[in-house]
PLY file of the C-alpha trace (Angstrom):
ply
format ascii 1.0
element vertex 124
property float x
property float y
property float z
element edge 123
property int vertex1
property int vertex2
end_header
86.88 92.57 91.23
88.20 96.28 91.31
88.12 98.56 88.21
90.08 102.12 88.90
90.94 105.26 86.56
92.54 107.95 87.60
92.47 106.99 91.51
88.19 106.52 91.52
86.86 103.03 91.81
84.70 102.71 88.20
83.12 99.22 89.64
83.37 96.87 92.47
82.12 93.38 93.18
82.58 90.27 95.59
80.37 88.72 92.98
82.25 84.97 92.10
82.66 83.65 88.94
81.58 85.04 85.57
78.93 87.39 87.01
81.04 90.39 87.34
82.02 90.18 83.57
78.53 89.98 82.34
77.36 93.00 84.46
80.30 95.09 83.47
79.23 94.24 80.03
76.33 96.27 80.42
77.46 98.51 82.41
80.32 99.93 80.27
78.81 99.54 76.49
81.44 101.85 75.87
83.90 100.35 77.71
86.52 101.96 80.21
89.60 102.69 78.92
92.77 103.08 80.58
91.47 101.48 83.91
92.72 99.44 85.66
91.37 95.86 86.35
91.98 93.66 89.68
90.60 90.50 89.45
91.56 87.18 91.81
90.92 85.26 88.76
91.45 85.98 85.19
90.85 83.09 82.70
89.98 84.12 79.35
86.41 84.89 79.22
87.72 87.71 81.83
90.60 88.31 79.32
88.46 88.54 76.42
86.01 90.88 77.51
88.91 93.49 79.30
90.56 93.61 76.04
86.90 94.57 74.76
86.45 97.15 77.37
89.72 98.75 76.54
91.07 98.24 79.60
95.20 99.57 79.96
96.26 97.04 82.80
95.39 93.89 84.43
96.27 92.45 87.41
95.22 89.00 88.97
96.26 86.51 91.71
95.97 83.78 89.20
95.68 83.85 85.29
95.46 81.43 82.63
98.46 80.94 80.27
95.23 81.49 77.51
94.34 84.94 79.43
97.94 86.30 79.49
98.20 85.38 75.95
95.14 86.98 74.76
96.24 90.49 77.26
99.52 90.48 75.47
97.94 90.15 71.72
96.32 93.48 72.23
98.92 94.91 73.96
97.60 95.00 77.59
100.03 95.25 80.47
98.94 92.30 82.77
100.81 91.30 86.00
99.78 87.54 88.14
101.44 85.87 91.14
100.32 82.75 90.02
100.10 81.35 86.13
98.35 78.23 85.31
97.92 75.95 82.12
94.51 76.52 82.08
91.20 77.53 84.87
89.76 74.22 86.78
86.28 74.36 87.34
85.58 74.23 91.38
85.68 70.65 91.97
89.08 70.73 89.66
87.58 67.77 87.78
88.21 69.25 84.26
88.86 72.66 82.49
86.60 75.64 83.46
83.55 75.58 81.92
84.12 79.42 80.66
87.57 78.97 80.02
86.45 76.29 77.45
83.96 78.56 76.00
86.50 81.71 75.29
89.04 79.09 73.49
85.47 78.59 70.79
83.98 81.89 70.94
86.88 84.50 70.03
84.08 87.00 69.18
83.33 88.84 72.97
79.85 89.31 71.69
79.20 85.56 70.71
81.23 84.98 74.14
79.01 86.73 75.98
76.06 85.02 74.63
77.40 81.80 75.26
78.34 82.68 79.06
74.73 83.65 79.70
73.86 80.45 78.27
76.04 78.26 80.08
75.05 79.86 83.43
71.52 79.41 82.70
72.26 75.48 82.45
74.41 75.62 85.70
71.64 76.75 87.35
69.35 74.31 86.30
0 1
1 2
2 3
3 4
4 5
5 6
6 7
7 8
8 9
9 10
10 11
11 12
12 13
13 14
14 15
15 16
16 17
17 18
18 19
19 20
20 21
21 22
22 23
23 24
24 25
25 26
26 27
27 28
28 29
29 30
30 31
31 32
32 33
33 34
34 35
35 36
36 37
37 38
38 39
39 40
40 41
41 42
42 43
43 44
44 45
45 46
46 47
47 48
48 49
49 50
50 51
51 52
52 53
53 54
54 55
55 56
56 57
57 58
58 59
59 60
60 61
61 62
62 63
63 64
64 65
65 66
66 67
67 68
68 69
69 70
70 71
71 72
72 73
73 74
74 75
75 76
76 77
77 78
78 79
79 80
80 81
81 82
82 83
83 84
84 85
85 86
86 87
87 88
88 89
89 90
90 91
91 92
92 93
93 94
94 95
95 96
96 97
97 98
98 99
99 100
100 101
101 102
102 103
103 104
104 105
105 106
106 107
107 108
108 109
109 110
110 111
111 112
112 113
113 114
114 115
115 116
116 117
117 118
118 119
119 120
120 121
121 122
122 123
């Protein structure tokens, strides 16, 4: 994941999964806006918390039809090669975990909490 304004890199990480989110999270209370966000995948967790952290422009080499529709509500210019029905979880045995969880959460804070929660119980 690559975040960029005004030709600096804001963030950078070859962290997988939700990670990345969560830390920028933190990292940005304020958010960052009119970056913009490179991502190889954007479900809608990831499309959730951009739109939180103001972000101006999204691109991705594969997005959720969820993610693209939550970028477009608020107006985000969002560009994919690929667009999917929905994130697989690794094994592509059912939907993504986190992609489930930012179709009940809408709320990025409640999201957020729920992400840390689910990861915890991953990693058990």
């Amino acid at each position: 994941m690559l975040v960029t304004k005004d030709d600096c890199d804001l963030y950078s990480s070859s962290l997988s999964g939700v990670r990345p989110l969560l830390e920028m999270m933190e990292w940005f209370p304020a958010g960052f806006p009119d970056a913009t966000v490179a991502d190889r995948i954007v479900g809608g967790c990831a499309a959730r918390i951009f739109v939180h952290l103001k972000a101006s422009v999204v691109f991705s080499e594969k997005s959720s039809v969820e993610a693209e529709r939550i970028l477009s509500a608020a107006g985000i210019e969002h560009d994919s090669l690929r667009t999917v029905p929905e994130i697989r979880n690794r094994d592509d045995t059912d939907i993504c975990p986190f992609e489930r969880l930012s179709r009940e959460y809408t709320d990025v804070r409640e999201l957020v909490r729920q992400m840390r929660r689910k990861l915890e119980q991953l990693r058990a």
